[in-house]
LOVEXPA-224659 format. One record per residue (C-alpha): residue number from 1; residue in three letters; x, y, z. Coordinates in Angstrom, 2 decimals, always signed. Layout:
<atom n="NUM" res="ALA" X="X" Y="Y" Z="Z"/>
...
END
This chain:
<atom n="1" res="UNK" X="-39.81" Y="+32.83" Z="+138.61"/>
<atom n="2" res="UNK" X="-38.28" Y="+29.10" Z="+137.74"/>
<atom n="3" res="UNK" X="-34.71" Y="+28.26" Z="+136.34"/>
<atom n="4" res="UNK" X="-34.50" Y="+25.18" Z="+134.84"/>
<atom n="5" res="UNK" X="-31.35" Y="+23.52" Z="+134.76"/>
<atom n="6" res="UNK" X="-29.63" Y="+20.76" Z="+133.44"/>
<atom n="7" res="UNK" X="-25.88" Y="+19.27" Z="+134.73"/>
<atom n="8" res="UNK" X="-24.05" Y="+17.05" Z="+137.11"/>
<atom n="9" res="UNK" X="-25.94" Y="+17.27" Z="+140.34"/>
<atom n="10" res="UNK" X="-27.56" Y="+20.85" Z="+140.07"/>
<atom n="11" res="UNK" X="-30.23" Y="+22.43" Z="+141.08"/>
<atom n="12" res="UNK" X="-32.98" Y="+21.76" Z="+138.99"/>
<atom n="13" res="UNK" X="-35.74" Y="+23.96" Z="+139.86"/>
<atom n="14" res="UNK" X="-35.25" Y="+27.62" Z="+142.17"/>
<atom n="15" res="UNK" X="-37.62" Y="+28.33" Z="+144.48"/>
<atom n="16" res="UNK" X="-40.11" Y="+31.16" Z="+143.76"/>
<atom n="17" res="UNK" X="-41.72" Y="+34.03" Z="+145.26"/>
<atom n="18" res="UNK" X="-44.91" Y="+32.32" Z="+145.71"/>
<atom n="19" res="UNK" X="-42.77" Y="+29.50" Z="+147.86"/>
<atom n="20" res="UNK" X="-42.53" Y="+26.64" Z="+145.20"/>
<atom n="21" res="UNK" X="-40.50" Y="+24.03" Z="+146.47"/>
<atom n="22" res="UNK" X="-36.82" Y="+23.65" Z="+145.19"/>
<atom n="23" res="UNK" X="-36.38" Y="+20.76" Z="+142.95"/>
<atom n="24" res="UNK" X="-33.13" Y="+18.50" Z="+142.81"/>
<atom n="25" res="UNK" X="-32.04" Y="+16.04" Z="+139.60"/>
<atom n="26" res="UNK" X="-29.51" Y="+13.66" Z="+140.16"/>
<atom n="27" res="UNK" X="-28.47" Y="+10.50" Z="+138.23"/>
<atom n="28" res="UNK" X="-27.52" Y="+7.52" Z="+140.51"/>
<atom n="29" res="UNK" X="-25.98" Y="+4.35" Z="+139.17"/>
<atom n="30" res="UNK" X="-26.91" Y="+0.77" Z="+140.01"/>
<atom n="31" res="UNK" X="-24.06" Y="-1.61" Z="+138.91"/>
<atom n="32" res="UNK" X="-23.35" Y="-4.57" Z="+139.89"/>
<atom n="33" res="UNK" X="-23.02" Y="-8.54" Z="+138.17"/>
<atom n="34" res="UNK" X="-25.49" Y="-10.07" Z="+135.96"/>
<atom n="35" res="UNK" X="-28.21" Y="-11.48" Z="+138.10"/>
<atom n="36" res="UNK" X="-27.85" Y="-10.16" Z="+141.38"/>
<atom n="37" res="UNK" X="-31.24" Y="-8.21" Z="+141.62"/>
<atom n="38" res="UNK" X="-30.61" Y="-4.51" Z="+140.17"/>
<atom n="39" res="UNK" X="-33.76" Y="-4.61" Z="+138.19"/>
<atom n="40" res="UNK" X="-35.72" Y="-5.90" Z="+141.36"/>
<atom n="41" res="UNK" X="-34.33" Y="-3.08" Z="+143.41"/>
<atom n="42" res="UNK" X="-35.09" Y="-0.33" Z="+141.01"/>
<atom n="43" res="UNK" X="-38.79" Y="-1.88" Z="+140.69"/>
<atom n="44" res="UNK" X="-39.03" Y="-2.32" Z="+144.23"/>
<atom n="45" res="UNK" X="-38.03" Y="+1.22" Z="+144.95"/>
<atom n="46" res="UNK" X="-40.01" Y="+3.29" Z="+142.38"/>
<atom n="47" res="UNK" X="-42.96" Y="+1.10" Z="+141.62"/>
<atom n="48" res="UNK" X="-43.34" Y="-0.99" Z="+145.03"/>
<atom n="49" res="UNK" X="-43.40" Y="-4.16" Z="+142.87"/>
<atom n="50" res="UNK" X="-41.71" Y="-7.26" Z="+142.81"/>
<atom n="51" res="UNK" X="-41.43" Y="-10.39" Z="+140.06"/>
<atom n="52" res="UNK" X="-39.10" Y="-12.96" Z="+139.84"/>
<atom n="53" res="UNK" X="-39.38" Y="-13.14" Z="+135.77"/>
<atom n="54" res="UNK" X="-37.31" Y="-10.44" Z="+134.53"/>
<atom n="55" res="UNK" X="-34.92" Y="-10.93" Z="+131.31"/>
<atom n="56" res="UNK" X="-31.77" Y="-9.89" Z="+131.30"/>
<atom n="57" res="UNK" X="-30.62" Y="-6.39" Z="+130.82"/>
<atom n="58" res="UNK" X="-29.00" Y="-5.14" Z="+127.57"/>
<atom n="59" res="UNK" X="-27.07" Y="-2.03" Z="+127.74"/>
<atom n="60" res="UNK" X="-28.71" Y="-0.36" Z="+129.97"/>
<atom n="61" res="UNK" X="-32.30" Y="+0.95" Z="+131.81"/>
<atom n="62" res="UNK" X="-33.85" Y="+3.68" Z="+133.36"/>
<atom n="63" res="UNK" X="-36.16" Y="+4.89" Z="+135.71"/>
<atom n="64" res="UNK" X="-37.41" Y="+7.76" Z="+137.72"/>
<atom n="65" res="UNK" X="-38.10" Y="+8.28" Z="+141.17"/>
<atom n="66" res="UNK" X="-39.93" Y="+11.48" Z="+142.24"/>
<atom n="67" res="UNK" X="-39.00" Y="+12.20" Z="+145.84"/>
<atom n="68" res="UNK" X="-40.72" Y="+14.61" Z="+148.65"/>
<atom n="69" res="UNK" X="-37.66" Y="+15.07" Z="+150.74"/>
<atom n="70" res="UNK" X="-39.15" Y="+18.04" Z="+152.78"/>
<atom n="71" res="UNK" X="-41.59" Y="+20.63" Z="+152.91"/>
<atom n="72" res="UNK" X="-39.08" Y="+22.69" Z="+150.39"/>
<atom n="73" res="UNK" X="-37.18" Y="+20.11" Z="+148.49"/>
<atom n="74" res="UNK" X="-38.58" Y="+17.69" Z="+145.86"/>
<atom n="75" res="UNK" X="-35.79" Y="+15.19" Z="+144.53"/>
<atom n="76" res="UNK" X="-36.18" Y="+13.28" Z="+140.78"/>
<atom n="77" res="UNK" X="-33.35" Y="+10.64" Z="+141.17"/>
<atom n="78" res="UNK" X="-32.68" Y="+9.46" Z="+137.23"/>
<atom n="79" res="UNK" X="-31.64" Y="+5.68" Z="+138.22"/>
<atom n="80" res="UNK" X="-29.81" Y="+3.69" Z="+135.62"/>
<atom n="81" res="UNK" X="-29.79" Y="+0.12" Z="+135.34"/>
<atom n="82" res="UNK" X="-26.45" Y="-0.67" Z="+133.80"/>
<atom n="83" res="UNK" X="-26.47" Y="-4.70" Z="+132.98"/>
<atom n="84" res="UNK" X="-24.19" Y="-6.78" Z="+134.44"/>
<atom n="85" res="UNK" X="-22.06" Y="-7.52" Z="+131.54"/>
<atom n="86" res="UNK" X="-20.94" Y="-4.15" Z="+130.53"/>
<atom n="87" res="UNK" X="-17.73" Y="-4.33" Z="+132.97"/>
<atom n="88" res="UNK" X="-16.53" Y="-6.12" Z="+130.20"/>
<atom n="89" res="UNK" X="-17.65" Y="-3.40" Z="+127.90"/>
<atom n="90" res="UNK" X="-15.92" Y="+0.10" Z="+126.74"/>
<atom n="91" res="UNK" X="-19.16" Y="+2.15" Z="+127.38"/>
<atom n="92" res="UNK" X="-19.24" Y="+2.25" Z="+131.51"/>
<atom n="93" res="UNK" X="-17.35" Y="+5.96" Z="+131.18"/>
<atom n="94" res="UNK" X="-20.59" Y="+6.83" Z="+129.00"/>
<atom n="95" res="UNK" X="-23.15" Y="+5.37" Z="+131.42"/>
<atom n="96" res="UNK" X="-21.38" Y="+6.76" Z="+134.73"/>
<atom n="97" res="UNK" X="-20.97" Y="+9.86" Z="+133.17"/>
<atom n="98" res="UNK" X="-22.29" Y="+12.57" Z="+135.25"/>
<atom n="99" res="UNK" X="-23.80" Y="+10.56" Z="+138.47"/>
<atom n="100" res="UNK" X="-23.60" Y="+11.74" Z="+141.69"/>
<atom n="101" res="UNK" X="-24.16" Y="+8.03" Z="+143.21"/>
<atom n="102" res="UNK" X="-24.20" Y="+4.82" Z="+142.74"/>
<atom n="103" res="UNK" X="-25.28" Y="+1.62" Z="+144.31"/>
<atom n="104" res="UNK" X="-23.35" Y="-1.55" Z="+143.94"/>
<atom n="105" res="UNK" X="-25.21" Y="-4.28" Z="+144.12"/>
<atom n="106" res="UNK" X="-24.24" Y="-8.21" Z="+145.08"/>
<atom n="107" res="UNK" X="-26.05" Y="-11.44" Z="+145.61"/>
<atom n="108" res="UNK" X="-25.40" Y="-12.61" Z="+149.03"/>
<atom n="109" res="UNK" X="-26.23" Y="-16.36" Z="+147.65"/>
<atom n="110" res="UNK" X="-23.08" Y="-16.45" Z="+144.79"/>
<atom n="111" res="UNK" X="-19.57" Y="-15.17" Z="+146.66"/>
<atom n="112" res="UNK" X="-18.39" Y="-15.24" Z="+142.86"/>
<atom n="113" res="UNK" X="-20.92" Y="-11.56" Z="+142.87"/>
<atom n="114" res="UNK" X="-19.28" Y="-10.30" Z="+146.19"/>
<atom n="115" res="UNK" X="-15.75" Y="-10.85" Z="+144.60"/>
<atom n="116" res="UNK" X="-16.91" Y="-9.51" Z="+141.79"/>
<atom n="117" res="UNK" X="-17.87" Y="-5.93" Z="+144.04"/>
<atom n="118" res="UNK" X="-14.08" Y="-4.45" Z="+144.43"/>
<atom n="119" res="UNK" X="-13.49" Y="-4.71" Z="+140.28"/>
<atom n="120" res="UNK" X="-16.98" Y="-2.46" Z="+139.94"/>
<atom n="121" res="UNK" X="-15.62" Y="-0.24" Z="+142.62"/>
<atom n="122" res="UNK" X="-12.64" Y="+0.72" Z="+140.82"/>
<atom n="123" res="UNK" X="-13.93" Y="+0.93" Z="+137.45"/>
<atom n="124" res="UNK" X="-16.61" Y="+3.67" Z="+139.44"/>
<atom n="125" res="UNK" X="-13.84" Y="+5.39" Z="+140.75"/>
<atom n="126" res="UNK" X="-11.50" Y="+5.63" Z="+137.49"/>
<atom n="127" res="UNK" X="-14.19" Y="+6.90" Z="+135.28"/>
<atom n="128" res="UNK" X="-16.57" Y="+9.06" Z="+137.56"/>
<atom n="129" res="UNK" X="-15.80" Y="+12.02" Z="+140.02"/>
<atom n="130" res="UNK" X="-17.21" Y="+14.49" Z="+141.18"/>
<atom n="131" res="UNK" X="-16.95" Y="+18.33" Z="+140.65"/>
<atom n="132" res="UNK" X="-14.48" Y="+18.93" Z="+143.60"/>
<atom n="133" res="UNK" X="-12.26" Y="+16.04" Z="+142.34"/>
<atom n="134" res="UNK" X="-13.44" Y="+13.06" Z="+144.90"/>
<atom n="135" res="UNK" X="-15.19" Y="+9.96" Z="+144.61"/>
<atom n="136" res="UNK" X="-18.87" Y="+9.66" Z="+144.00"/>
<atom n="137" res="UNK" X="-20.76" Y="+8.47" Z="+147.15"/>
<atom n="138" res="UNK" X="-21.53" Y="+4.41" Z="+146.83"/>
<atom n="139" res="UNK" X="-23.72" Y="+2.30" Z="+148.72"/>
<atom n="140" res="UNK" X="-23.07" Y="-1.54" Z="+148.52"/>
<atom n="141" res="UNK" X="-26.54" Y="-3.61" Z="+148.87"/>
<atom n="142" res="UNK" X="-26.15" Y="-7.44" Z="+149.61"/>
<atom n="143" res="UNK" X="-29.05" Y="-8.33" Z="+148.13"/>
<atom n="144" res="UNK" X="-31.45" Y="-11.26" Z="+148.73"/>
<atom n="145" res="UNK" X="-31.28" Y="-11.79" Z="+151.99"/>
<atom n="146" res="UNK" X="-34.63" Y="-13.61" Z="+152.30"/>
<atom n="147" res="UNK" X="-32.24" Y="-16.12" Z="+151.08"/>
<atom n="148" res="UNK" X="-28.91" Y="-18.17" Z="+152.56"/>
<atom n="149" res="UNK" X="-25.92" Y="-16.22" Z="+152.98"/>
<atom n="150" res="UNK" X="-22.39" Y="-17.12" Z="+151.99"/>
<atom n="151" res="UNK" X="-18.91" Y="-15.76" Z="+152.73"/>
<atom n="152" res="UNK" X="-18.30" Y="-12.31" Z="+154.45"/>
<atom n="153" res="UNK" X="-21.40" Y="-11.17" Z="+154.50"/>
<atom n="154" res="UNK" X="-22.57" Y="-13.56" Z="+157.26"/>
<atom n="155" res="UNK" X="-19.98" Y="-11.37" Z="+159.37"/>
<atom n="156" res="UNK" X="-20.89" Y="-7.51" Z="+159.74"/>
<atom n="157" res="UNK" X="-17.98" Y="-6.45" Z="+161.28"/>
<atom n="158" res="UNK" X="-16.15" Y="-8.02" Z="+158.90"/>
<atom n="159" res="UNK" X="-18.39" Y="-6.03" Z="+156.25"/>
<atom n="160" res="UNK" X="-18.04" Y="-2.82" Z="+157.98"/>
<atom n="161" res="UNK" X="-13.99" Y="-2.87" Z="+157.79"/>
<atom n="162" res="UNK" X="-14.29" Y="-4.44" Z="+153.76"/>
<atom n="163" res="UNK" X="-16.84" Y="-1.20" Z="+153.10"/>
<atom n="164" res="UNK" X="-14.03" Y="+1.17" Z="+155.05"/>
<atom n="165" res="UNK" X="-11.49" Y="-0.25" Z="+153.10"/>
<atom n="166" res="UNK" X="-12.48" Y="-0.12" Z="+149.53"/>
<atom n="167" res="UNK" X="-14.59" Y="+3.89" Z="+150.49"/>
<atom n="168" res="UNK" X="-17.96" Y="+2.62" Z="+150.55"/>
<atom n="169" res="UNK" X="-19.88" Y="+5.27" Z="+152.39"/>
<atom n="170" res="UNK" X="-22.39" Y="+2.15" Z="+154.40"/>
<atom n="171" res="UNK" X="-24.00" Y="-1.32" Z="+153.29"/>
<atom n="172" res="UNK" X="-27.13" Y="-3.06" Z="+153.80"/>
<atom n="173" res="UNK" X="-28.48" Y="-6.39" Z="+153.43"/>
<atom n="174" res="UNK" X="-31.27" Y="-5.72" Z="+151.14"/>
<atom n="175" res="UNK" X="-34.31" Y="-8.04" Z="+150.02"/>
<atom n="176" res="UNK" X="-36.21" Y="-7.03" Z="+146.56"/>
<atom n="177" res="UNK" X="-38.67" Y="-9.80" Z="+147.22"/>
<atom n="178" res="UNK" X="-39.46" Y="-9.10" Z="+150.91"/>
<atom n="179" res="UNK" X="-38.84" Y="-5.16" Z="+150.69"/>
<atom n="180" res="UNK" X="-35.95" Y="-5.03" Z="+153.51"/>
<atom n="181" res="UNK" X="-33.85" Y="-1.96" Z="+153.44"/>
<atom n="182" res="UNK" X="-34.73" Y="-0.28" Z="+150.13"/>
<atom n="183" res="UNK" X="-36.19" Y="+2.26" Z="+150.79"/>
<atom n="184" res="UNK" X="-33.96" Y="+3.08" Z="+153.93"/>
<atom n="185" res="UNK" X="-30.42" Y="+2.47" Z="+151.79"/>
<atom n="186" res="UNK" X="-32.20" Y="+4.55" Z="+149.03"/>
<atom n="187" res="UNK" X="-32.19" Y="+7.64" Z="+151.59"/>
<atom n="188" res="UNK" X="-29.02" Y="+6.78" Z="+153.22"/>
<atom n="189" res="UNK" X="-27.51" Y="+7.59" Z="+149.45"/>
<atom n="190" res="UNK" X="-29.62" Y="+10.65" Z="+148.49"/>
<atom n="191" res="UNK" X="-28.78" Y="+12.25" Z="+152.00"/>
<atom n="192" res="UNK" X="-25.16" Y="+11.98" Z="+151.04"/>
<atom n="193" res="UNK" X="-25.59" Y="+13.12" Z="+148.09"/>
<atom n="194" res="UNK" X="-27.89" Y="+16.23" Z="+149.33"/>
<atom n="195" res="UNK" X="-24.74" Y="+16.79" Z="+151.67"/>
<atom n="196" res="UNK" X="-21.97" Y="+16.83" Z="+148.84"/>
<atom n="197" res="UNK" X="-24.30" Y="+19.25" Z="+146.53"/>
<atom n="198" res="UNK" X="-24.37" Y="+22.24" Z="+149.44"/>
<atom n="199" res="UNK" X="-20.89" Y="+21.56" Z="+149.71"/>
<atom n="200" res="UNK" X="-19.75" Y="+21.80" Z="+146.07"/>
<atom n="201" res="UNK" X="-22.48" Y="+23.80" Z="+144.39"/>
<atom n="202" res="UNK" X="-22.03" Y="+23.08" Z="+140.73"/>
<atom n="203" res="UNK" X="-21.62" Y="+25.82" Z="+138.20"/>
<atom n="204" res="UNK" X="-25.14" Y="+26.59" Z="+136.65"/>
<atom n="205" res="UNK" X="-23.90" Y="+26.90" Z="+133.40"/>
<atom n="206" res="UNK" X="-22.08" Y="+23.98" Z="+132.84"/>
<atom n="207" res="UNK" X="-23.04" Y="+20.73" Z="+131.40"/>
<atom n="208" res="UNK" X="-26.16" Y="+21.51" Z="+129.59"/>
<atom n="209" res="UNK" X="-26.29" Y="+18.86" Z="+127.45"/>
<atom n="210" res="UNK" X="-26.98" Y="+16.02" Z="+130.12"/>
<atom n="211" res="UNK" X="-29.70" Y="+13.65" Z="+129.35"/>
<atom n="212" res="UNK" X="-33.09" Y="+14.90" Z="+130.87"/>
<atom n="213" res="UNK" X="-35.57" Y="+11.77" Z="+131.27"/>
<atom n="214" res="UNK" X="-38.56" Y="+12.84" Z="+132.03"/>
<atom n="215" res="UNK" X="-37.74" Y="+15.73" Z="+134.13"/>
<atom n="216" res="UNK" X="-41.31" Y="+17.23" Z="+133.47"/>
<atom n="217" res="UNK" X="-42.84" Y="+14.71" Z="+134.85"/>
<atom n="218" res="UNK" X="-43.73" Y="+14.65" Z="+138.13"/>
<atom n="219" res="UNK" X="-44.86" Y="+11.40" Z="+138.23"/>
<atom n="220" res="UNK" X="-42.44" Y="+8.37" Z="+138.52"/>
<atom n="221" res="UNK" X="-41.28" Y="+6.54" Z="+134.63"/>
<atom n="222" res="UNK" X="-38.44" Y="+4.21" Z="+133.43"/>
<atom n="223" res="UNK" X="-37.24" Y="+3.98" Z="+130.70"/>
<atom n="224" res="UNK" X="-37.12" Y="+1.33" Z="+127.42"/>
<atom n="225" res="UNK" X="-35.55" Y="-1.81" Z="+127.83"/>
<atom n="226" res="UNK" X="-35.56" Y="-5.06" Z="+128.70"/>
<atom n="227" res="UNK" X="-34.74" Y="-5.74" Z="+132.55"/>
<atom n="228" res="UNK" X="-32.53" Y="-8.29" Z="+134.93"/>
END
């Protein structure tokens, strides 16, 4: 016997009789300014793959990653790609709508993207919670660091305190191009959020009406859309 479910972190899938594994959905955000490498993470992380031509985001993206935590638990992590410019916008309450985590992603080359990190913190934390009231769990990747680093990320003590400070749950230096700490802050994140979900189990009937992409599929997808 299944139960299919659809909502803010929930269960997706029971386990059955015959010892089906129990299946997770959750929606994870990665925001961050135009240009700093979103896109490349997401491709990185789902589809191993790496380019340096990719046009800018409009709106926003998805994609799926299909995850084999454990023996029991298989994890489909709905990752959307919200462009760079929609700070500006009036739809980030839409897009963050429902996550359960969120990446925040900078460009350790251009300080102007690390300055740039606090503002996307707090528009996170004014529109999103979650069920229990509290902040969503965010990870802040300082991205491209194949590549020079300027300002406070060349000091990781100095990181650790900024991170404490503004309720980042960790950071990593990440690397799209070279495939440095993707996968690792990737599971960082999802074990946080595994953590807050047997905490505050979410109400099975609630929120039936959130967006389902691909959730049959147990292969990994993304979504329409041009990229950044």
């Amino acid at each position: 016997m299944t139960e299919l479910q659809n909502g803010n972190g929930q269960e997706f899938h029971s386990v059955s009789a015959s010892g089906e594994k129990r299946e997770h959905l959750y929606k994870v955000l990665v925001i961050g300014d135009l240009g700093v490498g979103k896109t490349s993470v997401i491709k990185r992380y789902v589809h191993q793959f790496f380019s340096q031509h990719y046009r800018a985001t409009i709106g926003v993206d998805f994609a799926l990653k299909v995850i084999n935590w454990d023996a029991d638990t298989l994890i489909r992590l709905q990752l959307w790609d919200i462009a760079g410019q929609e700070r500006f916008g009036n739809m980030t309450r839409v897009y963050y709508k429902e996550a359960v985590g969120a990446f925040i992603v900078f460009d350790v080359t251009r300080v102007s993207t690390f300055e740039a990190v606090a503002k996307w913190k707090n528009d996170l934390d004014s529109k999103v919670q979650l069920p229990n009231g509290s902040n969503i769990p965010v990870v802040l990747l300082a991205n491209k660091c194949d590549q020079a680093k300027e300002g406070l990320v060349q000091n990781n003590s100095q990181m650790d305190e900024y991170c404490k400070d503004k309720g980042f749950i960790g950071w990593f230096e990440t690397s799209a191009k070279e495939n440095i700490n993707i996968d690792e802050a990737a599971r960082f994140l999802v074990t946080s959020i595994l953590t807050n979900d047997k905490e505050n189990p979410v109400d099975r009937d609630q929120d039936k009406d959130k967006i389902d992409l691909d959730a049959h599929d147990a292969g990994e997808s993304e979504g329409k859309g041009s990229c950044c």
